[in-house]
C-alpha positions in Angstrom: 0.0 0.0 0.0 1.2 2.9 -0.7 2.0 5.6 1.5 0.8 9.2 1.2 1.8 12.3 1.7 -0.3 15.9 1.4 2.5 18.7 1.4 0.6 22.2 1.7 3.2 25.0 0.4 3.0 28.6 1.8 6.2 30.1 2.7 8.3 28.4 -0.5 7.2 27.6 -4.2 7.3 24.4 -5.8 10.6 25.5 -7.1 12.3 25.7 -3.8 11.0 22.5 -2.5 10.6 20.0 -5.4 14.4 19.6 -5.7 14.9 18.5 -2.2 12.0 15.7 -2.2 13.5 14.7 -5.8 16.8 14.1 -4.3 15.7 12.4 -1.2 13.7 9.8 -3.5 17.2 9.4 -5.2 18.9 9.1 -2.1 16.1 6.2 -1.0 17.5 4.5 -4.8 13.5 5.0 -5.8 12.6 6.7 -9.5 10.2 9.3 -9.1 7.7 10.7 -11.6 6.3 14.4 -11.6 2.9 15.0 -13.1 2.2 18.3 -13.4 -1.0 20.0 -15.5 0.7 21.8 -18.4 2.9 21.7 -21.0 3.9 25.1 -20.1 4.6 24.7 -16.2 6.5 21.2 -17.4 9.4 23.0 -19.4 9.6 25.7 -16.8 10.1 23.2 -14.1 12.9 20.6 -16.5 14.7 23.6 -17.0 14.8 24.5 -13.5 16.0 21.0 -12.3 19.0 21.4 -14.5 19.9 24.6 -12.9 18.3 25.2 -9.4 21.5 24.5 -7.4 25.4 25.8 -8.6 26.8 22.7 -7.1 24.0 20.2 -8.1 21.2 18.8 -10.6 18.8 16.3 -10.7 19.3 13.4 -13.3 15.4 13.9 -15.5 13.6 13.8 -18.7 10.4 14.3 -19.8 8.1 11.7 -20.6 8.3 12.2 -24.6 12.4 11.6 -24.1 12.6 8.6 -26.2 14.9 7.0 -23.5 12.7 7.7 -20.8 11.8 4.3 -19.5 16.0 4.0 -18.2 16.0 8.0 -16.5 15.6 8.1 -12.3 13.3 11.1 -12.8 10.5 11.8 -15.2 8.6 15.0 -16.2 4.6 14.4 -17.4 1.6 16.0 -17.9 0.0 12.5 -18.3 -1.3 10.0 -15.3 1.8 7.4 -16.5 4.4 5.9 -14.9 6.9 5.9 -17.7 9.7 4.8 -16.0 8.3 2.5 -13.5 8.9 4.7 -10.6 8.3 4.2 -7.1 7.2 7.7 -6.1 4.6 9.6 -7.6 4.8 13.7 -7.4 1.3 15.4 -8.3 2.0 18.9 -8.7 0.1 22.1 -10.1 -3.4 21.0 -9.8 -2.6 16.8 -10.6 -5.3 14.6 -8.1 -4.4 11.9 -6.4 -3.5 8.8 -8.9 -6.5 5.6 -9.1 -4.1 3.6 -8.9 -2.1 4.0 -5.8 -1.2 0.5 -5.2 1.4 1.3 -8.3 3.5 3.1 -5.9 5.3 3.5 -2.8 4.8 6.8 -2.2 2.6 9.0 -3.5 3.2 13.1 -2.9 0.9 15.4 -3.5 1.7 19.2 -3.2 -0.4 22.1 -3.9 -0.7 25.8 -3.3 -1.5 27.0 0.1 -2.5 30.2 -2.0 -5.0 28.6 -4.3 -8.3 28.1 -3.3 -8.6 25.6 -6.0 -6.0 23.9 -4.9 -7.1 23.8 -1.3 -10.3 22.8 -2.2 -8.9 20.1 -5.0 -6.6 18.6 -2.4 -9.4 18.5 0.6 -11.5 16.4 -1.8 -8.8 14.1 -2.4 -8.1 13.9 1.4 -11.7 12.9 1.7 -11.6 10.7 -1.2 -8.4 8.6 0.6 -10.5 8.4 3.9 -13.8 7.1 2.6 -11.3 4.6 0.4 -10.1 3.5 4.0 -6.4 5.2 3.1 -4.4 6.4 5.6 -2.6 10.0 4.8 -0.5 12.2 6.7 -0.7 16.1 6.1 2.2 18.2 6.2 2.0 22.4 6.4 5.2 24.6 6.0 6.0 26.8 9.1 7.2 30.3 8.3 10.6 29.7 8.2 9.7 26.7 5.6 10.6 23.5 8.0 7.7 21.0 7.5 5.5 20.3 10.3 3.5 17.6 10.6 -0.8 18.5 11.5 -2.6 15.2 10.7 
């Protein structure tokens, strides 16, 4: 079963905080796959990941790379697991996956600025519950640490 995790941003952007989870997956030896809703938001963020740290980068492709089945990390804007990934990132408005025995760890991360996105990802918290899935909920503090509420 998988395990899954709501992360609510307000003090940093996706941007700031993507990188870190990416290279923690990495760390763990998982692939991870980012959905995110547009085409637009996808080459933002794969250009970012190439350049969001002097002294790093994170290993990606999107999913139209033809060799995208052998990369660690995998940009979409499609519910597919290209790369047979362990960890599933739903950014930028993406729901919660059907199929969330697929994974080991499912993330999903929206906008603490969006009432779209709050309202998107209370429905999905809902969703998990009534399904009998367990979730934990995690808020950013002011100075950006995570904190744990539910």
């Amino acid at each position: 079963m998988a395990e899954i995790l709501f992360y609510h941003l307000q003090s940093r952007p996706l941007e700031q905080v993507l990188p870190t989870l990416l290279d923690r997956s990495l760390a763990r030896g998982w692939r991870a796959v980012v959905e995110m809703s547009s085409s637009e938001r996808l080459a933002a963020l794969d250009d970012h990941l190439w350049t969001y740290a002097d002294e790093s980068f994170l290993p990606h492709v999107t999913a139209a790379d033809p060799d995208a089945a052998n990369n660690p990390i995998v940009l979409t804007t499609k519910p597919e697991n290209p790369n047979r990934a362990q960890v599933r990132f739903c950014v930028e408005g993406v729901r919660i996956p059907d199929a969330l025995q697929d994974y080991e760890r499912i993330v999903l991360m929206f906008d603490g600025d969006d009432p779209d996105a709050l309202a998107a990802a209370r429905e999905d918290w809902r969703k998990l519950k009534a399904l009998g899935e367990s979730a934990t909920y995690w808020q950013q503090d002011e100075t950006g640490r995570w904190e744990k509420k539910a």
